[in-house]
Structure formats: structure tokens, C-alpha cells
N, C-alpha and C positions, 0 to 999 in steps of 0.2 A: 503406765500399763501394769495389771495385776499381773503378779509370778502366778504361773501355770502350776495346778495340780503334779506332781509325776509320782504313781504306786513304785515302793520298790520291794522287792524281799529277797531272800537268799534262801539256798535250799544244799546240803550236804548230798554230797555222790562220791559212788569212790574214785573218782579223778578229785575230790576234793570241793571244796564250796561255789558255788555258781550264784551270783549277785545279778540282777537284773533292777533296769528302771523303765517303767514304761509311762509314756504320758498320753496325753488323747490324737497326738499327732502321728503316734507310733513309737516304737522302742527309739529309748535315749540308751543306752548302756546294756552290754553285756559284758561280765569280768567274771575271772576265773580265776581262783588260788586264794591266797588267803588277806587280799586288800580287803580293809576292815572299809564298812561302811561311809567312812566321813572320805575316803578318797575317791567312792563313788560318786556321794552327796558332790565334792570340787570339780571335777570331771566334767557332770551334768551341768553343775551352775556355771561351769566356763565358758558354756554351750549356748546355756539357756534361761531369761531368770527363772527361776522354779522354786518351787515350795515341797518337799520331798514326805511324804509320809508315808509309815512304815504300812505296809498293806499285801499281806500275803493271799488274801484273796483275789486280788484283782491282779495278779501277776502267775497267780497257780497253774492258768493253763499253758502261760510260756515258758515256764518253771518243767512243767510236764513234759513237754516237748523236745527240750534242752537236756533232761535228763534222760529220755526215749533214745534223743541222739547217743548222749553218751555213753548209752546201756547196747551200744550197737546195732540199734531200728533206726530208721533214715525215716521221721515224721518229715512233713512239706514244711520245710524251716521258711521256705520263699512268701508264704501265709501273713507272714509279718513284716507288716511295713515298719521299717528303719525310719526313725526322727531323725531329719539331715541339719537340722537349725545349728547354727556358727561352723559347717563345715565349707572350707571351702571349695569351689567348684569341682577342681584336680580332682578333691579326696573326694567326690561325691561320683565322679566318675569313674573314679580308681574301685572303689566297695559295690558301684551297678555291674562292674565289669566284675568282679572274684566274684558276686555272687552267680554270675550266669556261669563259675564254669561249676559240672555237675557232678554232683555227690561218684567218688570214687575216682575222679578222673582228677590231671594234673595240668596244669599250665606253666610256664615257664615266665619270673617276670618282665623281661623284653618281650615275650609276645603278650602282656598283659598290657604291655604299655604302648605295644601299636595300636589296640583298641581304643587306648584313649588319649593319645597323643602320637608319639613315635618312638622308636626301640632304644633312644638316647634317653629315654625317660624312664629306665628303667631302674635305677637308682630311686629314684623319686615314687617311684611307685612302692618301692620297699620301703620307704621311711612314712609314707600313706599307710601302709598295711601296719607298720609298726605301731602306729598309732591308734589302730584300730579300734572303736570305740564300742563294735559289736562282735567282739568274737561268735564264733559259729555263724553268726545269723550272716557277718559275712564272712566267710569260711577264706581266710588270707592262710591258712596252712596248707593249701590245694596250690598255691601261686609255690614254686619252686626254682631252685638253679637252672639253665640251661642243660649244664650238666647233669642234670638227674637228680642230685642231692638235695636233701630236705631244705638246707640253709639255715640261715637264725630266724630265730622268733623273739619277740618280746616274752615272753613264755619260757623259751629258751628251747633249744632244737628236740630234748624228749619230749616236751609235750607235742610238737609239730610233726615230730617223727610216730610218737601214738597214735595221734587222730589221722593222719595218712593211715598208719597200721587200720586205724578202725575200719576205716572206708574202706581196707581193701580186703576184708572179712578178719583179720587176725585179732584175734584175742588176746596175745602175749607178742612182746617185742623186747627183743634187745637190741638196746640201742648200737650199731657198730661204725658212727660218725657216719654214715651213708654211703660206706664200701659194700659192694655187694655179697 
């Protein structure tokens, strides 16, 4: 079997650099901060075999969109279909479910993981999201404590505590560990 085309580019914002891979089956990767390209490139081929070339035009429009988001416009990120190749089931359930819950709004992850199993899987639903191989597109910062609090990210809890802030109109946040 021939490795699969997949365009990838990057693009600066000021949350910092936003890496994308898309192939013809749909988005393989979204990453965020400053992983340099070749841990993209591993990622993808973990997934998938693939042949990566750099191609900022064929990625420009979801590059646009991603940046829309994080200029605090809500584009229809749901537009894009997610490449689930080498995910397994769980996690492919885990990333349909954060993606339906809606721009602004929160979920808790025991009630994220009754949707796709039961609320003892809520553990397991965090270590899915942690791995999440599409930030934004699937928006695992929306999945939260029971309690309220933002919780960890792979990212680590400001950025998770930001992109809530975005969604919920604010412009500036101090982060105060999720005490009200």
C-alpha cells in the first residue's frame, strides 16, 4: 500500500503557532505551541502511513478558520471532517462526543463518558482527550471537572482556562487555578 499524500503547514497567532495536517480523508492533526514539525510528521505516521509535504496552500483555509477561532469568531469548525485512521474505537467516541458539546457551553467528564460508555469511564475519557490529536477541531477544553474547574490539559490548565475564557466573550483572564 502506497503512504497517503497528507498537506501540512503552520501559521503564527498570538496564542502562538498552530501546525495542522490534513489528508484527503480529513484532518490528521491539530497542535498547538511550539512542537516543531518532525513531532507532528511522528504523530501522523503513528496513525497513518503517510508521506507529509509541506503545503501551505492546501491547508490555508483550515489554517483561516483555526485562526478566526482564536481571534474570538466562532467559524463552523464541525466543517471539517477529522481523519480517525489508528484511533481506537473509545477515542473515536470520546472526540464525536466533545465535539457535539457547543461552542461556549461546558460538559463535565463523567457526563461525557455516559455518552459513550458510563460515568466510571471518566478517567479514561481524560486520558482520550489528553491525547487529543485534534485540538480545537475537537474542542476537549469544553470537557471540565464536575466541580466546575477548568482541570489539566495537555496544554496545561492556562491554555484550557483561555480558550473557555474565549468562548465565553472575555478577552483577558487571569488565570486564579479555577476559584471563583
Amino acid at each position: 500500500m502506497r503512504p497517503a499524500t497528507v498537506h501540512y503547514g503552520a501559521r503564527r497567532t498570538a496564542w502562538g503557532r498552530i501546525w495542522v495536517a490534513l489528508g484527503e480523508d480529513g484532518v490528521l492533526a491539530v497542535a498547538l505551541g511550539s512542537d516543531p514539525v518532525g513531532k507532528l510528521s511522528e504523530d501522523v505516521r503513528a496513525r497513518r502511513p503517510s508521506r507529509l509535504a509541506h503545503d501551505p496552500s492546501a491547508v490555508e483555509e483550515l489554517l483561516d478558520d483555526l485562526s478566526a477561532y482564536l481571534a474570538g469568531r466562532n467559524p463552523d469548525l464541525a466543517r471539517w471532517k477529522v481523519d480517525p485512521s489508528g484511533l481506537s474505537d473509545f477515542r473515536r467516541k470520546v472526540y464525536e462526543a466533545a465535539r457535539a458539546v457547543p461552542y461556549g457551553r461546558r460538559v463535565a467528564y463523567k457526563d461525557l463518558a455516559k455518552r459513550v460508555a458510563s460515568p466510571r469511564h471518566a478517567h479514561a475519557v481524560g486520558t482520550a482527550l489528553a491525547t487529543n490529536p485534534f485540538r480545537l477541531l475537537v474542542p476537549d477544553h469544553r470537557v471540565i471537572l464536575a466541580r466546575g474547574e477548568a482541570g489539566q490539559s495537555r496544554l496545561g490548565r492556562a491554555w484550557k482556562a483561555r480558550l473557555l475564557a474565549l468562548e465565553g466573550g472575555q478577552t483577558a483572564l487571569e488565570w486564579n487555578g479555577g476559584r471563583p
